[in-house]
Backbone as JSON, one array per atom type, in Angstrom:
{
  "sequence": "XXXXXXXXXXXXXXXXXXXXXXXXXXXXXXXXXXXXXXXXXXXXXXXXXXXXXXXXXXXXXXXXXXXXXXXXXXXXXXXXXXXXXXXXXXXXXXXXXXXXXXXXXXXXXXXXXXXXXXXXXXXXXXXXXXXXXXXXXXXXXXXXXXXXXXXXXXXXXXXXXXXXXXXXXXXXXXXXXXX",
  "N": [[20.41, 3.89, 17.07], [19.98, 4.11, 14.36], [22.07, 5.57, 13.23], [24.08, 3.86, 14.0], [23.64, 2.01, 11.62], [23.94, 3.37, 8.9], [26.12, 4.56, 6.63], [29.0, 6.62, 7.49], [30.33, 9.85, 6.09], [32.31, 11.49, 6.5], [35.31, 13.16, 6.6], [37.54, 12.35, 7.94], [37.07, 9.61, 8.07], [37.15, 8.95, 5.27], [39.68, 9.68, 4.68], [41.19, 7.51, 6.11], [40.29, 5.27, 4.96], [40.86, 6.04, 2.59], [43.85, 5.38, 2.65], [44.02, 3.4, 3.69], [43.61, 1.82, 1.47], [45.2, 2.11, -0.71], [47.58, 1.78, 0.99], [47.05, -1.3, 0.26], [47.01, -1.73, -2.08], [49.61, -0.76, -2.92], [51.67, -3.1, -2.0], [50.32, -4.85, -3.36], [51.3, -4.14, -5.76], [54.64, -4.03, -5.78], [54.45, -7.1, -6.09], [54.96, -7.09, -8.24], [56.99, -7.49, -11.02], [57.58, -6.05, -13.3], [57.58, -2.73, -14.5], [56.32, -2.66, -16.9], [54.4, -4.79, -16.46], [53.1, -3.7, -14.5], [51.62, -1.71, -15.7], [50.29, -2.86, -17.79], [48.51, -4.15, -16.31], [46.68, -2.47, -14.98], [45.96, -0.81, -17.24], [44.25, -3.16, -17.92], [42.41, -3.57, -15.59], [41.24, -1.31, -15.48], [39.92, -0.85, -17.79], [38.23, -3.03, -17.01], [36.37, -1.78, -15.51], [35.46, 0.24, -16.77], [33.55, -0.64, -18.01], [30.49, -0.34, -19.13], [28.72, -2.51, -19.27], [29.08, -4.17, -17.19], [28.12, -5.01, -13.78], [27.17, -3.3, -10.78], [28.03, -4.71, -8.58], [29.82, -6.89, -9.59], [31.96, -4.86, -10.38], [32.9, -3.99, -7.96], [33.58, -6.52, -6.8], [36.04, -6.68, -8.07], [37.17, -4.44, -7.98], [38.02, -5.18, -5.6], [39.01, -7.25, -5.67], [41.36, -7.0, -7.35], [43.72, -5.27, -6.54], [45.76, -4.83, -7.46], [46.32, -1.84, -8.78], [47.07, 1.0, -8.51], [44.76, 3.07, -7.46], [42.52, 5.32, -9.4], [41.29, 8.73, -7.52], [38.42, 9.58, -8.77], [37.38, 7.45, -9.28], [37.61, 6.3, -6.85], [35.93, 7.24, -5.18], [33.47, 7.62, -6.09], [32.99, 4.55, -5.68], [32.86, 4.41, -3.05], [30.79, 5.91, -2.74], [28.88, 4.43, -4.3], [28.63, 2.26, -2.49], [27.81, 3.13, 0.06], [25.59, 4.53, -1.03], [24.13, 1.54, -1.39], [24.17, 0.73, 1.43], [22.43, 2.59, 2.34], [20.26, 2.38, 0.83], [19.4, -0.95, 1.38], [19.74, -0.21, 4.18], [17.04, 1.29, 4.16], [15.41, -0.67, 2.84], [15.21, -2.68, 5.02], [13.61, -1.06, 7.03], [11.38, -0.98, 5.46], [10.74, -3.16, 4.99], [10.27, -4.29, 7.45], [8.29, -2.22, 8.45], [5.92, -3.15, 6.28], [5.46, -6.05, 7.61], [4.39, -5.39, 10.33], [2.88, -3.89, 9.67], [1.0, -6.13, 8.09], [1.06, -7.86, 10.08], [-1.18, -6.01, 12.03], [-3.1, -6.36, 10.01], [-4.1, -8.96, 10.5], [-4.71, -9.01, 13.07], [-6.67, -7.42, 13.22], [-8.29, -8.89, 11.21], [-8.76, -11.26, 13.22], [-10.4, -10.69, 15.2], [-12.48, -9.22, 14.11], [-13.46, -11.72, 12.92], [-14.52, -12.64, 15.85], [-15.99, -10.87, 16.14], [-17.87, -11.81, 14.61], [-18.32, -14.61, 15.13], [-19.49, -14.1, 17.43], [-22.02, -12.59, 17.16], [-22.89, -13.73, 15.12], [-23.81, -16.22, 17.27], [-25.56, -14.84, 19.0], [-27.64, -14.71, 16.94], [-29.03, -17.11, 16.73], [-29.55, -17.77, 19.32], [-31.35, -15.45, 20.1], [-33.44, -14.71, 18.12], [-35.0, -12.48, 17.35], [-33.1, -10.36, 17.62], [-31.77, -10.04, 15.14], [-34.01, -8.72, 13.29], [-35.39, -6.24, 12.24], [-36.96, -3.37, 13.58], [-39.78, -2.97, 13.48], [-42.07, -0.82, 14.41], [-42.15, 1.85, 13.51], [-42.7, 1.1, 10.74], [-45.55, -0.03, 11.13], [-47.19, 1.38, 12.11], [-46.95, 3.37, 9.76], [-48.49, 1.55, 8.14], [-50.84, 1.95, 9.79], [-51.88, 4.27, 9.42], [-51.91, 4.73, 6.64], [-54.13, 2.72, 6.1], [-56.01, 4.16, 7.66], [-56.07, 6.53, 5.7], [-56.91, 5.34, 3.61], [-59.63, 4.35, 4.24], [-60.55, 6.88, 4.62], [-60.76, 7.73, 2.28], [-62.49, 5.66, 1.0], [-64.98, 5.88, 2.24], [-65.5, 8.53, 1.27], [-65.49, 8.61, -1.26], [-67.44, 6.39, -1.47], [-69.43, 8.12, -0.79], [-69.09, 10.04, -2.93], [-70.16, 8.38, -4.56], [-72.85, 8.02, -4.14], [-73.74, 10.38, -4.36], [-72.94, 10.96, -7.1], [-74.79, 8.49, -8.25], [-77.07, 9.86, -7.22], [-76.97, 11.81, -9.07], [-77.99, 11.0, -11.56], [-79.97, 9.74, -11.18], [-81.79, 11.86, -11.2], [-80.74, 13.21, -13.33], [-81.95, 10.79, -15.64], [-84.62, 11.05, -14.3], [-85.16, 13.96, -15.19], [-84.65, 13.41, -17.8], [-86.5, 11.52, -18.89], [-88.97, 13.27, -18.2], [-88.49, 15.4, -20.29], [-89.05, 13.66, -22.51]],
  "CA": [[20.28, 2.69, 16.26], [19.68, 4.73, 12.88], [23.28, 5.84, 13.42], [24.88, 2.64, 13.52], [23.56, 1.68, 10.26], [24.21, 4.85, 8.17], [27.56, 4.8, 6.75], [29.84, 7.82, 7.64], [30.81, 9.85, 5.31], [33.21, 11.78, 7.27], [36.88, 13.06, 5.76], [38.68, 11.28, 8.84], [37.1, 7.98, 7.46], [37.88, 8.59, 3.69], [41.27, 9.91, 4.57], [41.46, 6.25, 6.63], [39.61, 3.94, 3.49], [41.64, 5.77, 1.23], [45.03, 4.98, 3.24], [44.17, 1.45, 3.41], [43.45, 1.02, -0.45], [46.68, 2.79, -0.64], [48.4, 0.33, 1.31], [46.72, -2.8, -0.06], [47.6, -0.87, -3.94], [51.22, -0.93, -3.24], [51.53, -3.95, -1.46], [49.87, -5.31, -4.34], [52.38, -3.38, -6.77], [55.43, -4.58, -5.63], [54.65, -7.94, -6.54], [54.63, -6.84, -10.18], [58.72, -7.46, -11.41], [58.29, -4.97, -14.09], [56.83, -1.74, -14.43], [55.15, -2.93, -18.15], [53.38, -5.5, -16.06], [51.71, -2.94, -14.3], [50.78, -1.07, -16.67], [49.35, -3.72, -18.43], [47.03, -4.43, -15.31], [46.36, -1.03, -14.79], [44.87, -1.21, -18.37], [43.25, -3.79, -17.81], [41.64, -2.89, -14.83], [40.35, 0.25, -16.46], [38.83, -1.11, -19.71], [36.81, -3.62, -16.89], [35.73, -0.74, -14.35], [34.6, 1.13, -17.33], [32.87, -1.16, -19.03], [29.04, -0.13, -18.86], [27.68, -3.95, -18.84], [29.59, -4.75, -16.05], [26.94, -4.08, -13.02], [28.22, -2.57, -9.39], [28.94, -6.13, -7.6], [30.9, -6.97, -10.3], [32.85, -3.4, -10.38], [33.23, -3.89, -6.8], [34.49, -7.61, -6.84], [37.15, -6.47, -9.31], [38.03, -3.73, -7.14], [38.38, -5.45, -4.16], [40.35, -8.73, -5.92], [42.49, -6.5, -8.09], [44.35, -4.08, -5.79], [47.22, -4.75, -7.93], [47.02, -1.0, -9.18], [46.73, 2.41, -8.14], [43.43, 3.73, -8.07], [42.27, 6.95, -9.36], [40.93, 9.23, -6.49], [37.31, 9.91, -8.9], [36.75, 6.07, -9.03], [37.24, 5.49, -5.38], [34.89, 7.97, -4.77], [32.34, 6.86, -6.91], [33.25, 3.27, -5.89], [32.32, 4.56, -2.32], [29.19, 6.96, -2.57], [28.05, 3.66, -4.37], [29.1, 1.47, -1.13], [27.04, 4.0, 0.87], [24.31, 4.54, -1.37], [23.77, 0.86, -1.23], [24.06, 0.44, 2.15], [21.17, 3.71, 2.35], [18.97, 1.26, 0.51], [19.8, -1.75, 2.43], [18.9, 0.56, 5.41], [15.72, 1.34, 3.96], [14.21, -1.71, 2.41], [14.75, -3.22, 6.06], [12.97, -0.42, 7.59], [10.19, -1.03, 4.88], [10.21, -4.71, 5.64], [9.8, -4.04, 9.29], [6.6, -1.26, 7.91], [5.04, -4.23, 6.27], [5.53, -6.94, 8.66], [3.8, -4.33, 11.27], [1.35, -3.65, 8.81], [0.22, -7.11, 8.35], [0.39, -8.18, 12.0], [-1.97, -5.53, 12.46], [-4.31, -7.06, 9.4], [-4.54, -10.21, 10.82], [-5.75, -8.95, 14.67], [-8.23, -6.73, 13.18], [-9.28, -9.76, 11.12], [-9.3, -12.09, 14.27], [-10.92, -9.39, 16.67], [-13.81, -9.33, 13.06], [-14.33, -12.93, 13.23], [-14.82, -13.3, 16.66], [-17.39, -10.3, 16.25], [-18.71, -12.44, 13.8], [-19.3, -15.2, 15.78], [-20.34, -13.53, 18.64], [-23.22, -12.26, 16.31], [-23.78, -15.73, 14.95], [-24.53, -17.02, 18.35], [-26.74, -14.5, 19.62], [-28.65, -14.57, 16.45], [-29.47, -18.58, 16.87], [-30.18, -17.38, 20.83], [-32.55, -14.13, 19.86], [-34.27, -14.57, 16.84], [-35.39, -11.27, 17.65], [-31.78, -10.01, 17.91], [-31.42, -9.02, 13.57], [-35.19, -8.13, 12.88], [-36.02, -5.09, 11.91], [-37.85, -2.48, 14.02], [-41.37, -2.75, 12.9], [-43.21, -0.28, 14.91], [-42.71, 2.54, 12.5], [-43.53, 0.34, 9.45], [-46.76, -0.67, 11.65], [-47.45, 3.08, 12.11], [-47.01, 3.86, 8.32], [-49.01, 0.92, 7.49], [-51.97, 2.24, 10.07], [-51.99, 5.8, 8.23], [-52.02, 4.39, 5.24], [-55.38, 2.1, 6.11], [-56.93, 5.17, 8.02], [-56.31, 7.06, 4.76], [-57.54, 4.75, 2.29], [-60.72, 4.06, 4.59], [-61.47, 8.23, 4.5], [-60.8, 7.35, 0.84], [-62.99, 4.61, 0.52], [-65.79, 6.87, 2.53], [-65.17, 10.11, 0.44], [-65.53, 8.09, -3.04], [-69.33, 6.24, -1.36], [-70.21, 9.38, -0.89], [-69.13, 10.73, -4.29], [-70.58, 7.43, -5.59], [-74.43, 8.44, -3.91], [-73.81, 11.66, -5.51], [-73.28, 10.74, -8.83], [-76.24, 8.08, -8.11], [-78.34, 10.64, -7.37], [-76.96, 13.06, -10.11], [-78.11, 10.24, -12.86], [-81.72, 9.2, -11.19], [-81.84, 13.2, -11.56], [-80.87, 13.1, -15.12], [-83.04, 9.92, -16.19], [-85.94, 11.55, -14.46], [-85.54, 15.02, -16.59], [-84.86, 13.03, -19.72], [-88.1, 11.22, -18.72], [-89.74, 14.34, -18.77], [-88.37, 16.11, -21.75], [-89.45, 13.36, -24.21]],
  "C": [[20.45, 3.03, 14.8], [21.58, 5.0, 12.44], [24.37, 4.85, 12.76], [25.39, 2.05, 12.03], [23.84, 2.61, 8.81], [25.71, 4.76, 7.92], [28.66, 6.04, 6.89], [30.52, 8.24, 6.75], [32.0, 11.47, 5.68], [34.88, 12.06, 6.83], [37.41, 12.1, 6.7], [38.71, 10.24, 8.47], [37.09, 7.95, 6.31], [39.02, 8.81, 4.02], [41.72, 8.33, 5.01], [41.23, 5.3, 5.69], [40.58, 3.98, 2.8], [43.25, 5.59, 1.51], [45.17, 3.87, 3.14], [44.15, 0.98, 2.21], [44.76, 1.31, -0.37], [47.67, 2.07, -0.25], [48.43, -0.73, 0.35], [47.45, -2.37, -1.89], [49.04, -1.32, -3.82], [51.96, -1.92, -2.68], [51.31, -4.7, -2.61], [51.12, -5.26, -5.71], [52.96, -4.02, -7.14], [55.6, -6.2, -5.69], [54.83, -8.26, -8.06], [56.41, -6.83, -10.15], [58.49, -6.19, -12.19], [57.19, -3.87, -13.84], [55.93, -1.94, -15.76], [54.09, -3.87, -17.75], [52.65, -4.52, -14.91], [51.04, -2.23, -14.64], [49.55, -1.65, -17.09], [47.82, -4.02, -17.68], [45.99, -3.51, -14.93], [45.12, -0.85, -15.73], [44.08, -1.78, -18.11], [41.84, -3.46, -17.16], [40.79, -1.96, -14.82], [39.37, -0.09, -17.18], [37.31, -2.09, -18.4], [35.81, -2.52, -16.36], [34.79, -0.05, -15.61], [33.68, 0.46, -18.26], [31.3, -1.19, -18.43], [28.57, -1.39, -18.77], [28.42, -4.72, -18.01], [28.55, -4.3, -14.84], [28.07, -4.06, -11.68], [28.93, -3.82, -9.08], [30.06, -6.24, -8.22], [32.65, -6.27, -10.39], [33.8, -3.78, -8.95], [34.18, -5.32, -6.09], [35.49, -7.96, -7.12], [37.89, -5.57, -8.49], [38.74, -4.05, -5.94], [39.29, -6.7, -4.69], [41.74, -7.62, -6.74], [43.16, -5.06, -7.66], [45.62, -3.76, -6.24], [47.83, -3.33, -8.5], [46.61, 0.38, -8.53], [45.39, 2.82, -8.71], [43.08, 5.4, -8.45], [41.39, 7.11, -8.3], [39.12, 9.27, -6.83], [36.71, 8.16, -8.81], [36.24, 5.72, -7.63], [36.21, 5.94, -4.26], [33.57, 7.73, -4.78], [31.78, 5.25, -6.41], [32.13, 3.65, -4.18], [30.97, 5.3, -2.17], [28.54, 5.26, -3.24], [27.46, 2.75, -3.7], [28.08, 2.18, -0.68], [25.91, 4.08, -0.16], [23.35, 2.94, -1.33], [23.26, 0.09, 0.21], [22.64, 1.69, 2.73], [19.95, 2.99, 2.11], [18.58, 0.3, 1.13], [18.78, -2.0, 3.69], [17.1, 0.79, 5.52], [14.81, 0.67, 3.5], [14.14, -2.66, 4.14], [13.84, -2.7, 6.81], [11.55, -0.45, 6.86], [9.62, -2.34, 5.25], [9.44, -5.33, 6.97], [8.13, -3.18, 9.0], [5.55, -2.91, 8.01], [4.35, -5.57, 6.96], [4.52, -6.18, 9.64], [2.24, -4.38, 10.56], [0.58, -5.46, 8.93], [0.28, -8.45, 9.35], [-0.93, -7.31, 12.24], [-3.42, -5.94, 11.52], [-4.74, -8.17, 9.8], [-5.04, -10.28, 12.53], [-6.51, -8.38, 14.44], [-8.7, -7.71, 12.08], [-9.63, -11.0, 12.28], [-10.11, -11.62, 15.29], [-12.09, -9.77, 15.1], [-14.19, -10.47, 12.82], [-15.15, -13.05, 14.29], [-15.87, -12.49, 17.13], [-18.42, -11.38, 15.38], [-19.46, -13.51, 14.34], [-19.68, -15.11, 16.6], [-21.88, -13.07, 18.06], [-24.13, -13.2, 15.78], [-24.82, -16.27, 16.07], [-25.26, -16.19, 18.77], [-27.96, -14.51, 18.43], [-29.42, -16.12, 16.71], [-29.92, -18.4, 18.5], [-31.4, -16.63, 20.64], [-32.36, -14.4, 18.72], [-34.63, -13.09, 16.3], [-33.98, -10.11, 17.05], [-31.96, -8.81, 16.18], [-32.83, -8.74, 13.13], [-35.09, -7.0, 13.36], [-37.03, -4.09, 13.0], [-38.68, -2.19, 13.36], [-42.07, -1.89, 12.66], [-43.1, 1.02, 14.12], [-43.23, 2.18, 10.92], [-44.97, 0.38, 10.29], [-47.57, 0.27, 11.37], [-47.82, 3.63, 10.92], [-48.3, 3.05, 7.95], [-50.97, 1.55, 8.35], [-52.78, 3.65, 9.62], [-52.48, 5.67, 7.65], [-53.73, 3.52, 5.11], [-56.02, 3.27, 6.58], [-57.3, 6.21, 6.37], [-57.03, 6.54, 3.66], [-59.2, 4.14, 2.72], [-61.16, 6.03, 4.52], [-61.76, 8.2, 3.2], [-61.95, 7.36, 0.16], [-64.83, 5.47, 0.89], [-66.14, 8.13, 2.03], [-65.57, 9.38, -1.11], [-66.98, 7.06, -2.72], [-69.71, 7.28, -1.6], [-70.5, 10.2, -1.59], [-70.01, 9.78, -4.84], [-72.47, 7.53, -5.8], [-74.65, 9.26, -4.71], [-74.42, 11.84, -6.46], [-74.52, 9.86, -8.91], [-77.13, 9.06, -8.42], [-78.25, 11.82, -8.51], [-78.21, 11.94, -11.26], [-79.78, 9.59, -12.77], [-82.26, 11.09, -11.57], [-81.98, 13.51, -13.09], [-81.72, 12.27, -15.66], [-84.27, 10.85, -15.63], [-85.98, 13.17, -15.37], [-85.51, 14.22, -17.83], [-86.2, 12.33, -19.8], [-89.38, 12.06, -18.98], [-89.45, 15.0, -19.97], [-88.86, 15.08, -22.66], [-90.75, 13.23, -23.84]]
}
């Protein structure tokens, strides 16, 4: 398939292209009466080909309507690697087109396959309530720690609190005695 589209660049088929310009050139010619009128075209022909703000199509529209003169061999060369380089591109923006296309077929089933998780998720949450809550039972756990600890706490800081009680009926009764 790759084949097909690839243009050949093959002497047998320039020796054949450039036979047929060759033809169509002198074919062309011989409708010229004088030899100053083909000059003249010749010229012509030249000054457009070379004219830098002329773009390829153009070049190539000119070449292909105005066969009236002999072409040089570096033009028709040029004329062709550009033929072929265009048709290279061609080749490869379809093969990119085809990429993308691919590509976003495949964005739009992995977003229809992510909706229909979506509402599959929807509906069991309106079924089980249960379903998106949280696993508790180590919060519960933390939270029963956390009360056991703050009740040894709360027991550890009475017991300091007697303490100091009894440090301070201790102290009032010496200061009782010293005065």
């Amino acid at each position: 398939m790759e084949g097909k589209d690839k243009p050949s660049t093959t002497l047998g088929n320039q020796d054949k292209d450039e036979k047929l310009i060759s033809k169509k050139v002198s074919l062309v010619l011989k409708q010229f009466i004088s030899f100053k009128e083909r000059e003249d075209e010749k010229r012509k022909i030249a000054e457009k080909l070379n004219d830098s703000n002329i773009d390829f199509l153009q070049r190539l529209k000119l070449l292909k309507s105005s066969t009236n003169c002999k072409k040089d061999t570096d033009q028709l060369e040029s004329i062709i690697n550009l033929v072929e380089q265009m048709e290279r591109v061609e080749h490869q923006l379809k093969m990119e087109k085809g990429y993308i296309t691919d590509l976003e077929m495949k964005i739009q089933k992995a977003d229809a396959q992510r909706i229909v998780i979506w509402k599959q998720t929807c509906r069991k949450v309106k079924r089980d309530p249960s379903y998106f809550q949280p696993d508790r039972t180590a919060t519960q756990k933390s939270i029963e720690i956390l009360k056991e600890r703050l009740y040894a706490a709360s027991v550890q800081l009475s017991t300091e609190s007697s303490k100091n009680l009894d440090l301070r009926e201790k102290i009032r009764s010496l200061s009782i005695m010293i005065s």
